[in-house]
C-alpha positions as CSV (number, residue, x, y, z in Angstrom):
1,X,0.0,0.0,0.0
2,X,2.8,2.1,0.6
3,X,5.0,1.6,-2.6
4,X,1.3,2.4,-4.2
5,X,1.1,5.6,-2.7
6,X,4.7,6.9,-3.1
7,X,4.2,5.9,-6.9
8,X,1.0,7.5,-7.4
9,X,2.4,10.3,-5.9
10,X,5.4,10.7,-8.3
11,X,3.0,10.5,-11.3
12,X,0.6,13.2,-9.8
13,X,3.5,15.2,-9.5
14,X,4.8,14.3,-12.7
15,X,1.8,16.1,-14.2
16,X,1.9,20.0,-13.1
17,X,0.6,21.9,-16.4
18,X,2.6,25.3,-14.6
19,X,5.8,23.7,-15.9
20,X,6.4,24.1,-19.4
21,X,9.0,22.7,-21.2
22,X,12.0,25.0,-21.7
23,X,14.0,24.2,-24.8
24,X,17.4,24.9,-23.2
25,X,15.7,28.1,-22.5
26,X,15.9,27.9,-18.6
27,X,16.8,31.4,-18.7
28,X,13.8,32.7,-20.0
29,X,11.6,30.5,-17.6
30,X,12.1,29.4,-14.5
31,X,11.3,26.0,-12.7
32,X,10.7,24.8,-16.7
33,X,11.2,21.0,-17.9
34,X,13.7,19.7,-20.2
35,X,13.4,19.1,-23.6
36,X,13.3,15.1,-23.4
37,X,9.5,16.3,-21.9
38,X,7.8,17.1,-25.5
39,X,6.2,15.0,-28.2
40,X,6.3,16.8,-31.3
41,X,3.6,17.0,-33.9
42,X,0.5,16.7,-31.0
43,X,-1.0,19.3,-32.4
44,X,-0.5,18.8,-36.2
45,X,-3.3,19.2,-39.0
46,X,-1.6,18.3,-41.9
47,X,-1.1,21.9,-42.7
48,X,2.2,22.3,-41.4
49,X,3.9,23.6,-38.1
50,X,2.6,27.2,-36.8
51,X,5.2,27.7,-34.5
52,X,7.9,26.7,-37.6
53,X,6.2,28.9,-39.8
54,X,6.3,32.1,-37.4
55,X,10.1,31.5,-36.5
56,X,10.8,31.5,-40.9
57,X,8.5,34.6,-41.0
58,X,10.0,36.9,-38.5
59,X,13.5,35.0,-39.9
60,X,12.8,35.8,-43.4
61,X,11.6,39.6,-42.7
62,X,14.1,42.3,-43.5
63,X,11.9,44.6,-41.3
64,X,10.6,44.0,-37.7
65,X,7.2,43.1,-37.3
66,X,4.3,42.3,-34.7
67,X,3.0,39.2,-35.2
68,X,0.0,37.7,-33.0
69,X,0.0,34.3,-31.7
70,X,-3.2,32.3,-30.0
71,X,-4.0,29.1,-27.6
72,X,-6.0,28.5,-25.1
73,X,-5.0,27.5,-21.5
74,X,-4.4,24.0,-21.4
75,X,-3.2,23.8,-25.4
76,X,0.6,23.9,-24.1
77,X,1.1,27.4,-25.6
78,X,4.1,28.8,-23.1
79,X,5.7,25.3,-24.5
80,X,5.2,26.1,-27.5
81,X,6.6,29.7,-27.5
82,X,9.4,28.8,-25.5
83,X,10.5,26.7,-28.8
84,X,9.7,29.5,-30.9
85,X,12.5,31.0,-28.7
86,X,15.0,28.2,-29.4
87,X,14.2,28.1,-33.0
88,X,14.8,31.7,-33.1
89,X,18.0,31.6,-31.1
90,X,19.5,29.5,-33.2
91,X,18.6,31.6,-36.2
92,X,20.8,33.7,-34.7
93,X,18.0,36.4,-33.0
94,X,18.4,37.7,-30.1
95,X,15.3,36.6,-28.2
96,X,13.0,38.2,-24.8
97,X,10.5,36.4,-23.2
98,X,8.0,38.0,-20.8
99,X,5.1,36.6,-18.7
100,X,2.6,39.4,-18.5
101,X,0.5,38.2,-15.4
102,X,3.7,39.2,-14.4
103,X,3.4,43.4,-15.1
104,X,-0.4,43.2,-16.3
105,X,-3.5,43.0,-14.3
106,X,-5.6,40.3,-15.8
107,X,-9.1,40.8,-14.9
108,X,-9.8,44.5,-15.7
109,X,-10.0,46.1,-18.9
110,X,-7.1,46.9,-21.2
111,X,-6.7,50.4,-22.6
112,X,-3.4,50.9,-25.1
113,X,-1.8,53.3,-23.2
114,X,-1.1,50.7,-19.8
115,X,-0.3,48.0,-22.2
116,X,2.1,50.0,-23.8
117,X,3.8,51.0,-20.4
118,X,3.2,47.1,-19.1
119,X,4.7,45.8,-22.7
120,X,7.8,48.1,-22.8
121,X,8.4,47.8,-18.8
122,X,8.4,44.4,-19.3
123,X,11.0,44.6,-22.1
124,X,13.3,47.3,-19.7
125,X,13.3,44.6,-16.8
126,X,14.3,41.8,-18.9
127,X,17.1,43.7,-21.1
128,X,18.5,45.0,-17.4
129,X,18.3,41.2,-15.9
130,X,20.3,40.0,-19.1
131,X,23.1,42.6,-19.1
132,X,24.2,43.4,-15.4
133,X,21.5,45.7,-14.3
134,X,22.2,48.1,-17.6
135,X,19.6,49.9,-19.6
136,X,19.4,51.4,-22.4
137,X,20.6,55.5,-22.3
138,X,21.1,54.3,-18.5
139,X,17.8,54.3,-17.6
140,X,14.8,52.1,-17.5
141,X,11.8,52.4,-19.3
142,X,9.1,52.7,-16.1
143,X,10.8,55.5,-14.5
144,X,11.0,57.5,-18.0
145,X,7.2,56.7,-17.9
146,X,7.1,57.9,-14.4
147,X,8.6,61.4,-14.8
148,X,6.6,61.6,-17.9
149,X,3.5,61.1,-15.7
150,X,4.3,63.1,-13.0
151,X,5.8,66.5,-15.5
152,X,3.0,65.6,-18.5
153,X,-0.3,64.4,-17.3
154,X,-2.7,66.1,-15.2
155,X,-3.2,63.3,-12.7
156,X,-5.8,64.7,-10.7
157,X,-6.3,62.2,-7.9
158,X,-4.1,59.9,-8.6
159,X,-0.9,59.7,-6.6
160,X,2.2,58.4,-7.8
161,X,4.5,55.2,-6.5
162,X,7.9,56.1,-5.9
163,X,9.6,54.5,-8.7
164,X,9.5,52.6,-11.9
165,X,9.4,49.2,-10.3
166,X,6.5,50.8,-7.9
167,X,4.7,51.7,-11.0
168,X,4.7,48.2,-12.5
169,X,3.7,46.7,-9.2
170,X,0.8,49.2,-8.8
171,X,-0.3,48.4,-12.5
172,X,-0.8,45.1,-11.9
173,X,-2.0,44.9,-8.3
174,X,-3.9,47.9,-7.7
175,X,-7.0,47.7,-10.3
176,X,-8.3,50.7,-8.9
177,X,-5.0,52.9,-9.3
178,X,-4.5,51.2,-13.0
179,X,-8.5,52.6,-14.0
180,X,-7.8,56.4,-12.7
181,X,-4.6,55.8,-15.2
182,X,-6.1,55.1,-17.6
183,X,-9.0,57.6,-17.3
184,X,-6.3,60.3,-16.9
185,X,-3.9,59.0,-19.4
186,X,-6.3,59.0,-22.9
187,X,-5.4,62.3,-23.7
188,X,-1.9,61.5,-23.7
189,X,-1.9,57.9,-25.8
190,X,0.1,59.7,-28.7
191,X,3.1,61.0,-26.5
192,X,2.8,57.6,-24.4
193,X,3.2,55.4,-27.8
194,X,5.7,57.3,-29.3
195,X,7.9,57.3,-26.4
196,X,6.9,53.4,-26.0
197,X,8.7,53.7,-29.7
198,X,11.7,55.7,-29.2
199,X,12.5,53.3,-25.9
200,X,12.1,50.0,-28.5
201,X,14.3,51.9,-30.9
202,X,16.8,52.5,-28.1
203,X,16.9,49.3,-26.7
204,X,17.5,47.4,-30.0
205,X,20.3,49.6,-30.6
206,X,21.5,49.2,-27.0
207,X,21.5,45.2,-27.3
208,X,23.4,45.3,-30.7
209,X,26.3,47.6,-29.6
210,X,26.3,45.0,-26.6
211,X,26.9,41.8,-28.7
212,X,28.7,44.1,-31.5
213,X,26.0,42.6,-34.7
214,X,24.5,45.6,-35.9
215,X,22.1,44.0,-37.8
216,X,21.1,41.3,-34.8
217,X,17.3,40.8,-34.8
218,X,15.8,41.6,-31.8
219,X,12.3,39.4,-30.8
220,X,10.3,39.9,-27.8
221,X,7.9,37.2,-27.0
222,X,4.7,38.7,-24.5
223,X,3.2,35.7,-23.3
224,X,-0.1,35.5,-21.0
225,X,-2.4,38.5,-22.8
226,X,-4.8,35.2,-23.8
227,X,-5.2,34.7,-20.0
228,X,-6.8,38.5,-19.5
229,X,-10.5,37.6,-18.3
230,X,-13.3,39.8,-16.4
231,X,-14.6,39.2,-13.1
232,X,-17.8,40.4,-11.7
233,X,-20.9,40.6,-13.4
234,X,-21.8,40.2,-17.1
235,X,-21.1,43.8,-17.8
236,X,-17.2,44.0,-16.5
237,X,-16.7,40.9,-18.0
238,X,-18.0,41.9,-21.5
239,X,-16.0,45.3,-20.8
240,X,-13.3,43.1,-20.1
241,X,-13.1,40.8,-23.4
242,X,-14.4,44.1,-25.6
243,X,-11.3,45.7,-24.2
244,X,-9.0,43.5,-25.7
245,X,-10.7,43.6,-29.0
246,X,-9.7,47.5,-29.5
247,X,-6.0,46.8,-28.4
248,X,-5.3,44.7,-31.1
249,X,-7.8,45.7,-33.8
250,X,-7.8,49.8,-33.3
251,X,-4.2,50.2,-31.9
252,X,-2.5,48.0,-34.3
253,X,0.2,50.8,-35.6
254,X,0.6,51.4,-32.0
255,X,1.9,47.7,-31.2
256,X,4.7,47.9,-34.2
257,X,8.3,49.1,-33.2
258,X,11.4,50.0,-35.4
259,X,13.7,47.1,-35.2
260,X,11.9,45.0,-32.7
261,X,9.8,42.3,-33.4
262,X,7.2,41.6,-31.0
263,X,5.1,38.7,-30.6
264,X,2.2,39.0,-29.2
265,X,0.0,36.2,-27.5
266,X,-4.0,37.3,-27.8
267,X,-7.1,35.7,-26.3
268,X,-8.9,32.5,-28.6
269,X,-11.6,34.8,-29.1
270,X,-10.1,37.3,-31.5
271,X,-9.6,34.5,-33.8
272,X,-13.2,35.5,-34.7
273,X,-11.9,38.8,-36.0
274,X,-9.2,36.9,-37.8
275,X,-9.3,37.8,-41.3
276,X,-9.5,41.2,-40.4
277,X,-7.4,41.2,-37.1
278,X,-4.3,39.4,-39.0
279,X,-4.4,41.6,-41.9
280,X,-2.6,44.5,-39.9
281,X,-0.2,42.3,-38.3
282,X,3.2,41.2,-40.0
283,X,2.3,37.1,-41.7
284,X,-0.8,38.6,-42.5
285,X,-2.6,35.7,-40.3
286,X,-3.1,34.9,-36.8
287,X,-0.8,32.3,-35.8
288,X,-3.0,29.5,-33.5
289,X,-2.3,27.1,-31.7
290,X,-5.6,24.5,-31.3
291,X,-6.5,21.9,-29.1
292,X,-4.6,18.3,-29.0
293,X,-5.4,16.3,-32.7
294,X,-7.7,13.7,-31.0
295,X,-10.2,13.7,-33.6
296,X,-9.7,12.9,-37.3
297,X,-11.5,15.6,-39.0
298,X,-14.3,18.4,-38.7
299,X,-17.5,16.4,-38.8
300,X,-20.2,16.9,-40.9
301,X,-23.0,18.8,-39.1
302,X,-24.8,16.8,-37.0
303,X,-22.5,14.2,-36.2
304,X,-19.5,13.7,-33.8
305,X,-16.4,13.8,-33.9
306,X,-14.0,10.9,-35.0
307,X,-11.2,10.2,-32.9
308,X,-8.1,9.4,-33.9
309,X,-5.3,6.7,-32.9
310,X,-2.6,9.0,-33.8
311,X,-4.0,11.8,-31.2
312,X,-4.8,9.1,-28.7
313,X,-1.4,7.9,-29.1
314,X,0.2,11.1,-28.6
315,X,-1.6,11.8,-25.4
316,X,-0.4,8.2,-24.2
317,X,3.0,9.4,-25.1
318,X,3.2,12.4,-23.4
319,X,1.6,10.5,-20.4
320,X,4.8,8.0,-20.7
321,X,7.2,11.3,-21.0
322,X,6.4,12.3,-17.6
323,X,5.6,9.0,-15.7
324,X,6.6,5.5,-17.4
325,X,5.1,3.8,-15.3
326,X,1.7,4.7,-16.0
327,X,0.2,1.3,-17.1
328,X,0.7,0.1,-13.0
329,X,-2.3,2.5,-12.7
330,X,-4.2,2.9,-15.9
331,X,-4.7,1.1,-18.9
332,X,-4.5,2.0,-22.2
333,X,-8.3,2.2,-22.6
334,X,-8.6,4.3,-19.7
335,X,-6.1,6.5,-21.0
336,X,-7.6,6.6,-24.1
337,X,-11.1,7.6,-22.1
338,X,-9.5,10.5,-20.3
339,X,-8.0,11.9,-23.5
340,X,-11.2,11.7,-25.3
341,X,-13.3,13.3,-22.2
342,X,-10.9,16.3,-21.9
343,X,-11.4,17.4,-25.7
344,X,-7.4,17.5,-26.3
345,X,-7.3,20.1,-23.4
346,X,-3.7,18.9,-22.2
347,X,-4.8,20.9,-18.7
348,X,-7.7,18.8,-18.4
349,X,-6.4,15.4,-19.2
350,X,-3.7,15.8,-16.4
351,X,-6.9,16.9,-13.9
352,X,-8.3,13.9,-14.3
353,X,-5.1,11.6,-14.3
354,X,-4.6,13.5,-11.1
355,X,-7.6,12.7,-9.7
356,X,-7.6,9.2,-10.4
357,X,-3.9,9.5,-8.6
358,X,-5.7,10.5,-6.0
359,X,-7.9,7.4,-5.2
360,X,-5.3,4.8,-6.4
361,X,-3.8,3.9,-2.1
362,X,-7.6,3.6,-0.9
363,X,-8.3,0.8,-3.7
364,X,-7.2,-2.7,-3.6
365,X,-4.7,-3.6,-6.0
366,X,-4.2,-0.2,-7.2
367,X,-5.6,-0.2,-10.6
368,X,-7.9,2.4,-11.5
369,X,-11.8,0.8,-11.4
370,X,-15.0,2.8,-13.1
371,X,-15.9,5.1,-10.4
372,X,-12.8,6.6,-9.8
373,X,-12.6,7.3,-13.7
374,X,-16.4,8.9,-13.3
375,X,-15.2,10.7,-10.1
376,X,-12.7,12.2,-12.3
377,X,-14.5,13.0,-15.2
378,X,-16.8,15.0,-12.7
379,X,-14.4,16.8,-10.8
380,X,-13.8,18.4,-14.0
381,X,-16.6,18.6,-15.4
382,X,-18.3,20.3,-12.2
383,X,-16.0,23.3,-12.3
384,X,-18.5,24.1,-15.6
385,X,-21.5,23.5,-14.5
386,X,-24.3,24.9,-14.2
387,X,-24.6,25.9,-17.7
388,X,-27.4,28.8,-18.5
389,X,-30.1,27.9,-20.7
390,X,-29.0,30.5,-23.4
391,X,-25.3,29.2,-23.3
392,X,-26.9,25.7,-23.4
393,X,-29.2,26.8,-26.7
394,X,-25.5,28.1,-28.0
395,X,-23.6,25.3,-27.5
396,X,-26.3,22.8,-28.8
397,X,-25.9,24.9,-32.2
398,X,-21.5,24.6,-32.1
399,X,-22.1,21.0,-31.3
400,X,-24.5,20.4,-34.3
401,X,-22.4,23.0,-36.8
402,X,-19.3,23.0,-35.7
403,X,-19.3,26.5,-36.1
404,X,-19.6,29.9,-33.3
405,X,-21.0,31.9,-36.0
406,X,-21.7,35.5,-34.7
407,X,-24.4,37.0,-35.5
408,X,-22.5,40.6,-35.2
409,X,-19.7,41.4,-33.0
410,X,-21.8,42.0,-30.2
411,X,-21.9,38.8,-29.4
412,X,-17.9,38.3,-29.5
413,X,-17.8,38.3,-25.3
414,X,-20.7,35.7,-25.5
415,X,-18.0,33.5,-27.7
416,X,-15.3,34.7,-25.3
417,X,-16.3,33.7,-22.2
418,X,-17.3,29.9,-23.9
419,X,-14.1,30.0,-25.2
420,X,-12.2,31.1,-21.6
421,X,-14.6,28.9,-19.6
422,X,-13.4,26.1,-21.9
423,X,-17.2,25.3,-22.6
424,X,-15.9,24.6,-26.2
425,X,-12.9,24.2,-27.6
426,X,-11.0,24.9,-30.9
427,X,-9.8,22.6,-33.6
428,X,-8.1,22.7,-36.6
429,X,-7.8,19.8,-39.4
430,X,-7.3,22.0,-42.6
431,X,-9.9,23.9,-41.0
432,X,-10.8,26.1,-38.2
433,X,-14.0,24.1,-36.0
434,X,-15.3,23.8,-32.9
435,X,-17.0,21.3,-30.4
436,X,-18.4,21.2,-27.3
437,X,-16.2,20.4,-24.3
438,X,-16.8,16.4,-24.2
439,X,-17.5,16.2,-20.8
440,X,-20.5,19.1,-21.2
441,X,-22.2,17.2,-24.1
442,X,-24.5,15.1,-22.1
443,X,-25.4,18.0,-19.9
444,X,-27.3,20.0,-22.8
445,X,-30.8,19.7,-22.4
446,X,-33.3,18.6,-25.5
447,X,-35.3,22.0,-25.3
448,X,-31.9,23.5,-25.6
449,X,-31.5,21.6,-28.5
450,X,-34.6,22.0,-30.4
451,X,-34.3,25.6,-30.3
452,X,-31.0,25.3,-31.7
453,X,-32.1,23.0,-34.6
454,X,-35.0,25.3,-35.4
């Protein structure tokens, strides 16, 4: 009983999602896993490799560029980028990587003007961490902003921090300090960007004359933005996932630097805005990332999804990458279960693993049984429920179409919050489709279903 529960406790803690794997990147990521951690190709469609395809583009492009990039939480997108980083490295780049739940509150509405300050403040801290506590012109980015701020703006109530580092800090943990900002900031968002350009310009310059290539690409990578989310009622929330919309499709000459190429990670959602949201960006697309290749194709409308061995397989092999020993517990069938009930979500197939880890000292022989797969499967599936009857009347149409389909953008933060709340999830075969999480299928109700099909 013992040797069960040391063992089952090794493979729980062999599956912590908050670790991604690093590349040879360690630097840019702490507490990350080694490379010998990823399976290639899991999230392949036959089209080709988007991370591949953004490291050529930016490699390829005389001029800098900002290029957007888009996974949900739980598609292993910080893995992902971090190998975007390697691939770029050894194309001889010089690359930046910054987490921005790190400098950016989350959960309240973006405006350009903070992003801008959040963006390049993150890009000051990570240039001074890499060359012994030296900035470019001597001088970091937030505490230009602050004297800026504190000379410039009329800031009315607002006091203040002390210094650059303060300022970061009280952008990302004060929401209430970051919203009289803003407020007192939006006559100012053309001095604020073009000093957010002059500092890129700067720095680029500042990092070749360090490693003496004046014509060294400089990349930044700005992981996390897909993460930003509302809390409160319906209203904030909307505010909150509308907000993000006019960064990226309003400010878009306001997110491009001379000489730096930026990359910038943006919620699922906007990949409803797509055709017209990648059009102002360098590669002329948005670059997604989808959920795990566990089905075969998009369906035809009213019928399910197809699985498919080589997904199944893959998820078995990255269960093998971080716990060999996995067949003591599971079998292959009830791996194979488990992948299928999580969608591809990598998050939510470790939940479940994890929970089955959980029961495996209190039964017998050690070998997961029926209920503790079911007890599993509703652990997760609990943290959805209940669903509203108009979300259920929504997602009875995605799972009979395969499609979102907006009516008008309006209904965007409807799509969002599915999207967020994982409710469905996003696929991509030659083709952009969607289904509803697997575990919520049985959980639609018929009335929500006829209204759908009518």
């Amino acid at each position: 009983m013992n040797d069960i529960r040391q063992q089952a406790k090794a493979l729980y803690n062999a599956l912590d999602m908050d670790k991604p794997i690093a590349f040879d990147q360690q630097g840019l990521v702490p507490h990350a896993l080694p490379e010998m951690f990823y399976v290639p190709g899991i999230h392949g469609d036959g089209g080709g490799d988007p991370v591949q395809e953004l490291a050529d583009q930016i490699d390829w492009s005389e001029a800098a560029g900002a290029y957007l990039f888009s996974g949900n939480r739980g598609t292993g997108k910080t893995t992902e980028l971090l190998r975007l980083a390697k691939l770029l490295k050894t194309q001889g780049c010089e690359v930046f990587y910054a987490d921005m739940s790190e400098f950016l509150n989350l959960t309240v509405r973006l405006e350009i003007s903070d992003f801008l300050v959040s963006v390049m403040g993150a890009l000051s801290e990570k240039i001074k961490a890499r060359f012994n506590d030296k900035s470019p012109g001597d001088r970091g980015y937030l505490e230009r902003v602050r004297d800026f701020l504190q000379t410039e703006v009329n800031l009315g109530e607002v006091t203040l921090p002390a210094g650059g580092v303060e300022l970061q800090l009280a952008l990302r943990d004060d929401p209430g300090f970051k919203m009289l900002l803003q407020k007192n900031t939006r006559g100012h968002v053309a001095q604020l960007a073009k000093q957010a350009k002059d500092f890129a310009l700067e720095a680029v310059q500042f990092i070749r004359q360090e490693r003496r290539n004046p014509d060294l690409k400089v990349v930044l990578i700005v992981d996390s933005v897909e993460r930003l989310r509302g809390v409160g009622n319906s209203e904030d929330i909307n505010e909150v996932f509308k907000s993000a919309e006019t960064v990226f499709s309003s400010h878009a000459d306001k997110l491009r630097f001379s000489g730096l190429s930026v990359v910038y990670t943006v919620p699922p959602y906007l990949s409803a805005l797509a055709g017209g949201l990648g059009a102002q960006y360098a590669g002329g697309r948005v670059y997604i990332l989808p959920s795990m290749h566990i089905y075969q194709c998009c369906p035809e409308p009213d019928q399910p999804p197809v699985c498919s061995e080589q997904g199944l397989s893959a998820m078995r092999n990255i269960l093998g990458k971080r716990f060999q020993d996995w067949e003591k517990f599971l079998s292959r069938e009830q791996v194979d279960r488990l992948a299928l009930s999580s969608g591809g979500d990598l998050r939510d197939f470790f939940r479940m693993v994890r929970q089955v880890c959980l029961k495996l000292p209190y039964i017998a022989d050690g070998k997961a049984d029926e209920a503790t797969l079911a007890q599993a499967e509703d652990a997760v599936r609990n943290d959805m429920l209940p669903i509203a009857e108009d979300d259920q009347q929504r997602l009875a149409h995605i799972a009979r179409t395969h499609d979102p389909k907006l009516a008008n953008l309006d209904e965007l933060p409807i799509v969002a919050r599915l999207l967020q709340g994982k409710y469905m999830l996003n696929y991509r075969n030659g083709q952009d489709w969607y289904d509803v999480h697997p575990l919520l299928r049985g959980k639609l109700s018929p009335l929500a279903g006829a209204i759908a099909n009518a």
